[in-house]
N, C-alpha and C positions, 0 to 999 in steps of 0.2 A: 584525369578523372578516375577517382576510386570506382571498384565493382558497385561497393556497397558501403553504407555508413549507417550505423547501429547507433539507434540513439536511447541513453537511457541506463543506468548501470543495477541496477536491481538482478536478481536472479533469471529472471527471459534475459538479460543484456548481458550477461557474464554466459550465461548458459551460452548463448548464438556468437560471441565472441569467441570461445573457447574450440566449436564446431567451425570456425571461420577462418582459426589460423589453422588446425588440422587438415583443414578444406585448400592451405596457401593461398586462399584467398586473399585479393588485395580490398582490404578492410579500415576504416576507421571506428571505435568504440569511444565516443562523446557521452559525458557522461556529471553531470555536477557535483555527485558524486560514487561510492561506491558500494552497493547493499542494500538503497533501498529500505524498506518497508523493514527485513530484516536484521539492520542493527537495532531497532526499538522492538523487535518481538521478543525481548526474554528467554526463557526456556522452549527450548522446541524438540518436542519428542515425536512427535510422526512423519520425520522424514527419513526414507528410507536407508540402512547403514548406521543410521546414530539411534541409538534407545534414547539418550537424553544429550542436547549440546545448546551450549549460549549461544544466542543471535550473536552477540559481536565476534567470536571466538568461530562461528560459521562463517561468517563473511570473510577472516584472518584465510580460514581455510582455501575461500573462493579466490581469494588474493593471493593465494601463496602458488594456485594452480594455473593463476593467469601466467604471475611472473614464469614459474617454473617454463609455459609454452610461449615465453616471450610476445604477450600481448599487454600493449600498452597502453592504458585508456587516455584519450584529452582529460584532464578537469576541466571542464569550464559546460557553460549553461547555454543553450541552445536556445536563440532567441526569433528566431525568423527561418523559415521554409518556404521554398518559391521552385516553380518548375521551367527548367530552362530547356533547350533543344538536345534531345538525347538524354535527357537526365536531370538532376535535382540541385541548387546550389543549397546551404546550410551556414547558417551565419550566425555566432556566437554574440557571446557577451562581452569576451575581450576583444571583438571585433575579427577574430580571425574568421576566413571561409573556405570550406568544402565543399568538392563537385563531385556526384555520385552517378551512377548508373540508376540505382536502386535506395530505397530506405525503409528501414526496417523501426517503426516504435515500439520502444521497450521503455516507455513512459511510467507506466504505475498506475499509482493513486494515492491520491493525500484523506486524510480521516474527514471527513463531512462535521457539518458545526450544527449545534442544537436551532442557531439564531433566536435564543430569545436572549430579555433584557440579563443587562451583566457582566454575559459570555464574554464578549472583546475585551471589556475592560478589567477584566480579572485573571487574564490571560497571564501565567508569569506570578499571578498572585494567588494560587491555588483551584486553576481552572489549569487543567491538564489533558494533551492526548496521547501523551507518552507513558505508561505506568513503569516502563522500565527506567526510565530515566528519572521518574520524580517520584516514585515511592518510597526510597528511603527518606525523603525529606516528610512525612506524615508520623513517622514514628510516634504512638502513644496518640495517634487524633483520631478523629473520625470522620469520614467519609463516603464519598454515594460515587457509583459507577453506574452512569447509564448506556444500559444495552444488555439483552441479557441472549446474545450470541456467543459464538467461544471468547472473540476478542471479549469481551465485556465478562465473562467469567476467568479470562486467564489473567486480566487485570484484577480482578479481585481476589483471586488466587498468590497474585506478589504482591497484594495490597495486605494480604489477612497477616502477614510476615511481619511486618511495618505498624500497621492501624488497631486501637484499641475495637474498631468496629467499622465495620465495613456495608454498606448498603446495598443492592444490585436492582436498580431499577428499570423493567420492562412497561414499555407501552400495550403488548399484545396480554391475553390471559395462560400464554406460557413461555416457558426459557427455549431456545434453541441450539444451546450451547452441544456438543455431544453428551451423549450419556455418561462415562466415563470421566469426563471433567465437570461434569454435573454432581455427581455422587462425590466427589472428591470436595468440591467446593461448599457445597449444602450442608453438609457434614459439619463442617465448621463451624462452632459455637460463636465467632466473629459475625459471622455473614447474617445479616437480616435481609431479607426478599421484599420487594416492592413490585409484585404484577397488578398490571392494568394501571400503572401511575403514569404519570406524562408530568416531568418537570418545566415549569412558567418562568421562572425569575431565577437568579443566583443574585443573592445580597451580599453585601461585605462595607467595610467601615472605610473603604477605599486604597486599605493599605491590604487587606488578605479578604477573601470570604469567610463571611459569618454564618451565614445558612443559605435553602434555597426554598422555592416555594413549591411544592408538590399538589398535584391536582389526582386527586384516587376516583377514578371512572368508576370504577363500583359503584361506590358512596357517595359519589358527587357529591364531593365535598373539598376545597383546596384547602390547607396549612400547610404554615413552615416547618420546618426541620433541621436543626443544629445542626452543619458540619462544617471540615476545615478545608475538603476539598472537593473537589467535583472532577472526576476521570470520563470524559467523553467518548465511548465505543460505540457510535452507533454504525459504521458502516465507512464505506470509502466512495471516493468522487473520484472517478477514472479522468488520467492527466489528457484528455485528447484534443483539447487547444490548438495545438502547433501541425498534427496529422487534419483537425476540421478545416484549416486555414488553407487547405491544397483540394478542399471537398470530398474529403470522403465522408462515408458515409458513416449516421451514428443510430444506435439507441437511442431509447427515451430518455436515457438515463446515462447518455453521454460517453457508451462503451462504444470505441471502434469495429465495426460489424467486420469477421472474417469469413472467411472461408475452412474448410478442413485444411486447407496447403496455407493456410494465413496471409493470405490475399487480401486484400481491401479492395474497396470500391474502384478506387484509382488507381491504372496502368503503372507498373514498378513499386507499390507500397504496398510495404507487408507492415503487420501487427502482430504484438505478443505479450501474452502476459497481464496481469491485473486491469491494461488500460482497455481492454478486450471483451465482446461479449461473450467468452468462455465461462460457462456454470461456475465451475468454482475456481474461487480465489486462494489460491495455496501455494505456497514456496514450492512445493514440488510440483503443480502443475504450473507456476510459472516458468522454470527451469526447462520440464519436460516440454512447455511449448515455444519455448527460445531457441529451444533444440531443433523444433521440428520445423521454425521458420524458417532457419538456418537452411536446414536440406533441402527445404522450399528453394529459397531461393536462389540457392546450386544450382538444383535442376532446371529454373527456367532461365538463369544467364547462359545454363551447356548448353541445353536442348531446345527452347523458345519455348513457348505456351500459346496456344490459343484463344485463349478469353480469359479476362479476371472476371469476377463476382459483378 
């Protein structure tokens, strides 16, 4: 029976990997794959030590720091969690299993779906949640990204690279994006603004999208609107499936509740990272709090603990 087994390979999961073996900890790192959320971020300028570095070329980095401390993740996909006497089994997709003391999620979050008509079926044919990965394929088109948060301005930021015209459609009557990536973005003779709209439909000839159907709350008024793609930023759906399935305890909105020591509801499970009801969502404070679950849960396999959350 492992100390611990870390599920999830994103920034919390590398970060508490990395503090695991320093720790000689006896550890496993499961993980389907590795990076997370940040091989599709793009450009990343506000993480602390880099001014400016590529998601994938970050991740190279994260990966070059595991190897260098000889930590070696499983690939494979975590498919069932069950609590046995003394600890946790963990059972994969290749069917292989692990017995833990302790379990730590470092699950994530996957991008959330508009759900109206279209969406599914156009997936692959100009409905996108990745702008880093399918933006150059727009080049010379035109398109709408909806969400007008950083993610949904930093996709139209790689989008304005690409795209004769660029859309940025908000539901609320203002952008939330930061200031700084706002003035950068806006600026752009590309970008046209769409606040208070709420998109209804995405149409297309069945082979690509042709347009979508917009609804302007102001004017209350819906029509369509020519474009070739459609980039979905509205937010994220914390992965906590596999941690709900042993009862811990959630959010309304399906984040794993911790503690300051990243405790969870349930005796031996810790949390980290975007799957978390931590404020903000951010590769550094994913990392910073993979770290800190990490030393969590050092000190209560050295020392014991008295109560979780």
């Amino acid at each position: 029976m492992h100390e611990l087994i870390i599920i999830g390979g994103g920034p919390a999961g590398i970060s508490a990997s990395i503090y695991a073996q320093r720790k000689r900890m006896d550890f496993v790192l499961i993980a389907k794959d590795v990076g997370g959320q940040v091989i599709k971020a793009g450009e990343i300028e506000n993480y602390l030590g880099y001014a400016l570095v590529d998601g994938i070329l970050f991740v190279q980095r994260m990966m070059e720091q595991m190897e260098k401390l000889g930590v070696k993740p499983v690939l494979d996909e975590v498919v069932k969690v069950s609590r046995t006497e003394g600890g946790f089994l963990v059972r994969t997709l290749s069917g292989k299993e692990f017995a833990s003391k302790t379990l730590l999620f470092c699950t994530g979050a996957e991008h959330k779906k508009l759900d109206v008509p279209g969406e599914r079926e156009y997936i692959g044919k100009g409905v996108s949640y990745c702008y880093t990965c399918d933006a150059p394929f727009f080049k010379d088109r035109e398109v709408i990204v909806v969400g007008g948060g950083n993610s949904g301005f930093e996709a139209a930021e790689q989008l304005s690279k690409y795209a004769t015209r660029v859309y940025i459609s908000e539901i609320s009557d203002k952008f939330k994006a930061d200031e700084v990536l706002k003035e950068k973005v806006l600026s752009n003779p590309k970008v046209v603004t769409l606040l208070k709209h709420r998109l209804l439909e995405i149409r297309g000839d069945g082979r690509e999208v042709k347009e979508v159907v917009m609804e302007d709350l102001d004017r209350k008024r819906v029509y369509s609107l020519s474009v070739d793609g459609v980039f979905v930023e509205i937010g994220l759906k914390p992965n906590s499936e596999l941690a709900k399935s042993l009862g811990v305890l959630t959010t309304s909105r399906d984040e794993i509740i911790i503690d300051c020591n990243n405790r969870t509801s349930e005796h031996g499970v810790y949390a980290a990272g975007d799957c978390t009801n931590i404020f903000a969502k951010q590769i550094i404070t994913a990392a910073g709090d993979g770290a800190k679950a990490l030393l969590s849960i050092y000190h209560d396999l050295t020392y014991g603990i008295s109560s979780w959350i």
